[in-house]
C-alpha positions in Angstrom: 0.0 0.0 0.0 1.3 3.7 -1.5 1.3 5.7 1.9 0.4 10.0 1.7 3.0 10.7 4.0 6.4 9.8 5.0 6.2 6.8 7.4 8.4 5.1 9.9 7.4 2.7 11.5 8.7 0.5 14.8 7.9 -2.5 16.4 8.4 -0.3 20.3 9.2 2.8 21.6 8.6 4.2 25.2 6.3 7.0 23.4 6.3 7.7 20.1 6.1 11.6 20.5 9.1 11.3 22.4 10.4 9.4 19.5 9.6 12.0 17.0 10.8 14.9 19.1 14.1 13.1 19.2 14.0 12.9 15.5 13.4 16.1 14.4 15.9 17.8 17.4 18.4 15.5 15.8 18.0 15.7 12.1 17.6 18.7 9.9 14.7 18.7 7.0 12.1 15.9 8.7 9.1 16.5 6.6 6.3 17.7 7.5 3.1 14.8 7.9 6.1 12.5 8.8 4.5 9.7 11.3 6.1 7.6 13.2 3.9 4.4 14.0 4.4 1.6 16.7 3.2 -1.7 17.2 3.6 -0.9 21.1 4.2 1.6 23.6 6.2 1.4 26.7 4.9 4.5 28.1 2.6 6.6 26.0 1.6 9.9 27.5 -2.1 11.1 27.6 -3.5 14.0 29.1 -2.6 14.7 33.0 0.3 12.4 32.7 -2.4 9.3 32.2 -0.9 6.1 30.1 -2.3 4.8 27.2 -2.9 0.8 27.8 -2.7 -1.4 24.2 -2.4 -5.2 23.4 0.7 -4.9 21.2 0.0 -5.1 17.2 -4.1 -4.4 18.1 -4.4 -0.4 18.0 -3.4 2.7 15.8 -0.1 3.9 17.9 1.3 7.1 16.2 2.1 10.5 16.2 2.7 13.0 13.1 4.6 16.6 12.8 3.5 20.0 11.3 5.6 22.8 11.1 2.6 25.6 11.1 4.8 28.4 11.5 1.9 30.5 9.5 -0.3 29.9 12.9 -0.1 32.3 15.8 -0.1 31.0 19.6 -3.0 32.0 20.5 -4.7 30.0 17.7 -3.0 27.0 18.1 -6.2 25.2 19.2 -7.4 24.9 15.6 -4.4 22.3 15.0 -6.7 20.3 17.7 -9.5 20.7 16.1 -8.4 19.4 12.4 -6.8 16.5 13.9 -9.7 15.5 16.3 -12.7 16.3 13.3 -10.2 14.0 11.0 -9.9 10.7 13.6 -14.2 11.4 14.1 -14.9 12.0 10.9 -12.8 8.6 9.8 -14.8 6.6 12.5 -18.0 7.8 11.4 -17.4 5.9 8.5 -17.7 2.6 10.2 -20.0 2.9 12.9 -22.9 5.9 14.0 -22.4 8.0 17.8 -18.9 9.1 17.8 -18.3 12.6 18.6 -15.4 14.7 19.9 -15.3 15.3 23.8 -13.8 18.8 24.4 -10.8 19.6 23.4 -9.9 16.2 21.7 -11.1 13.1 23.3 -12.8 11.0 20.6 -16.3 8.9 22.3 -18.5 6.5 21.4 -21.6 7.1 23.3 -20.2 7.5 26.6 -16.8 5.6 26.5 -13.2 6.8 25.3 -12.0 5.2 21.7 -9.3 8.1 21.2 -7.2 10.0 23.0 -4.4 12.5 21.8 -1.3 14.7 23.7 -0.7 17.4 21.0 3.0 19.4 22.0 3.3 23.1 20.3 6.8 24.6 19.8 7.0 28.1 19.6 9.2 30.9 18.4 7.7 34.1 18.8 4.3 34.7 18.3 3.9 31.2 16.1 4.3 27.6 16.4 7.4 26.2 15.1 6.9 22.8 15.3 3.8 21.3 16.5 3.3 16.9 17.5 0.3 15.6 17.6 0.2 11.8 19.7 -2.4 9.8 19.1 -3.7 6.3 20.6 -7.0 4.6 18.9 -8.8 1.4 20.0 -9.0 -0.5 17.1 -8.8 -4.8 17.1 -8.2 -5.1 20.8 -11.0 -7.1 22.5 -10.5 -6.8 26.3 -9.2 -4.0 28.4 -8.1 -4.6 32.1 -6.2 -1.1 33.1 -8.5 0.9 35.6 -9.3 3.8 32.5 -12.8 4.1 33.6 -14.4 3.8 30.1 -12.3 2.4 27.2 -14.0 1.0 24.1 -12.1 -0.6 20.6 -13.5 -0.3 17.0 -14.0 -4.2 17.4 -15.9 -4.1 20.3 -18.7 -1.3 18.7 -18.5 -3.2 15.0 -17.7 -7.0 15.8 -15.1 -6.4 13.2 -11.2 -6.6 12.5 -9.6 -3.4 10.9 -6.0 -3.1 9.0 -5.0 -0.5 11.2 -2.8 1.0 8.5 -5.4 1.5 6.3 -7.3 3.8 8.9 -4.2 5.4 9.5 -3.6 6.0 5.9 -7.5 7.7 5.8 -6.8 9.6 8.9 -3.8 10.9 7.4 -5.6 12.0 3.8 -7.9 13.9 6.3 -5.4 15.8 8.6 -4.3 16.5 5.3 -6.9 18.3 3.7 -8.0 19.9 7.1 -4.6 21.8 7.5 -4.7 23.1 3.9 -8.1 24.7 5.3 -5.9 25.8 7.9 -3.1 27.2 5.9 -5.5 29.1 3.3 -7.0 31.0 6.6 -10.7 29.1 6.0 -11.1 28.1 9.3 -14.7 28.7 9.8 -15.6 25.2 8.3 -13.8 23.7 11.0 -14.4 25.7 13.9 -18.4 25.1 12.5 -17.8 20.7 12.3 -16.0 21.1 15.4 -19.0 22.4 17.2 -21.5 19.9 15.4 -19.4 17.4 16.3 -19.2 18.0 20.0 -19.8 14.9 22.6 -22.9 16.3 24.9 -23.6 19.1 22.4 -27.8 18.7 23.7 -29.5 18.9 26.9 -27.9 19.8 30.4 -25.0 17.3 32.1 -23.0 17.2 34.7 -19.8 18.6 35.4 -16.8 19.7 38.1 -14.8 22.4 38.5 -12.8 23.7 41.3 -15.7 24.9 43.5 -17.4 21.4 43.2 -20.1 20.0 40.8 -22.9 21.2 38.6 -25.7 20.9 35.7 -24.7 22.8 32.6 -25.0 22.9 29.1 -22.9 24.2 26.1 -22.7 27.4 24.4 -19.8 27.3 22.5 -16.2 26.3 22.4 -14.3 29.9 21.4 -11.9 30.1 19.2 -8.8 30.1 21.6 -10.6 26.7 23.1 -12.2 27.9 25.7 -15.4 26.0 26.5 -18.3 28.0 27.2 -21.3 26.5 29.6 -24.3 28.0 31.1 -24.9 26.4 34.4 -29.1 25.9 35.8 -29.2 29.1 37.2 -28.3 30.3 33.3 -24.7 31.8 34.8 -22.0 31.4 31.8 -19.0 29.6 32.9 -15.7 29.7 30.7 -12.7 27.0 31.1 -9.8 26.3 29.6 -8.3 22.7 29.6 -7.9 21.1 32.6 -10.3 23.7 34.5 -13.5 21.6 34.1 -14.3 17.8 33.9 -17.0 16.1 32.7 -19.0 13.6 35.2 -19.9 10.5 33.4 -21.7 8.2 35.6 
């Protein structure tokens, strides 16, 4: 199979963002969509310094590099975005009910089939270099680490995927979604972003720092804050980290 973009790929590493960091700090000229892919991971890194648990050879293990040096800081979350819409938007195509848990958790109903760790690089007001890590259930059947909720592309369909063929589509998509990106059209995004948001109806639950409470969306801005208005229709803005979601 013909890949889009520059592949490497391993059979372990203990993360393969630290991999690709290592890469690009030691070799000049790494293109840009290179993606390093590995059968297993030691130690990949999630959010909040989680891990990332995966039978060897049974899920999509990889992690890509941009050089968006066109893209200010402060608008850095739109990298998040393309990536995110582009792993959704790929799983729609085999199953219905997946949507994007703010900012980048991909779910199935209510339980976790993707999670990323993007790592920006700046140099002035822009982002050098930017690494996106990303860990999809795909083929494994049983999970037995404490994550609360975890759910494979087996599990939902019944079926076996070739994981490189997802990867390749997932690729074609990030693809197309940062030429939005670089021509400045971001409204397309920011607008399937929204669509696409896990618990975009109706009031839930959630926690922040002074304890828990009923809210619904608004809006996620463009910086990525997420906007809720709580029962007593107060808005409430967060930015990652500030606010978690209350599942059960």
């Amino acid at each position: 199979m013909s890949f889009p973009v520059p592949l490497i790929h391993i059979s372990e590493t203990n993360s393969t963002n630290s991999y690709l960091q290592t890469l690009c700090a030691k070799q000049q000229g790494v293109a840009a969509f290179t993606t390093v892919v590995a059968d297993f991971q030691t130690s990949g890194r999630g959010q909040r310094g989680n891990s990332w648990e995966s039978e060897p050879k049974k899920n999509l293990l990889f992690s890509f590099v941009l050089f968006p040096d066109f893209l200010e800081a402060r608008r850095q979350f739109l990298i998040s975005q393309i990536v995110s819409l582009a792993i959704k938007e790929e799983l729609d195509s085999y199953a219905d009910d997946f949507s994007i848990k703010w900012p980048n958790d991909i779910y199935w109903k209510d339980k976790k089939i993707c999670g990323m760790l993007i790592e920006n690089d700046l140099m002035g007001r822009n982002i050098s270099q930017s690494i996106s890590g990303i860990g999809i259930n795909v083929n494994q059947e049983v999970f037995h680490s404490t994550a609360p909720n975890p759910v494979s592309l087996r599990q939902i369909t019944g079926k076996q995927y070739d994981i490189f063929e997802i990867l390749k589509n997932i690729m074609l998509r990030i693809q197309s979604g940062y030429e939005l990106l670089r021509n400045g059209d971001t409204e397309p995004i920011a607008h399937r972003y929204e669509k696409a948001l896990f618990r975009k109806e109706g009031m839930h639950r959630y926690k922040d720092a002074d304890g828990e409470f009923f809210a619904r969306i608004i809006c996620v801005e463009p910086e990525g804050k997420l906007i809720l208005e709580d029962d007593a229709q107060k808005k409430r803005g967060y930015m990652f980290k500030e606010v978690e979601y209350l599942l059960i």
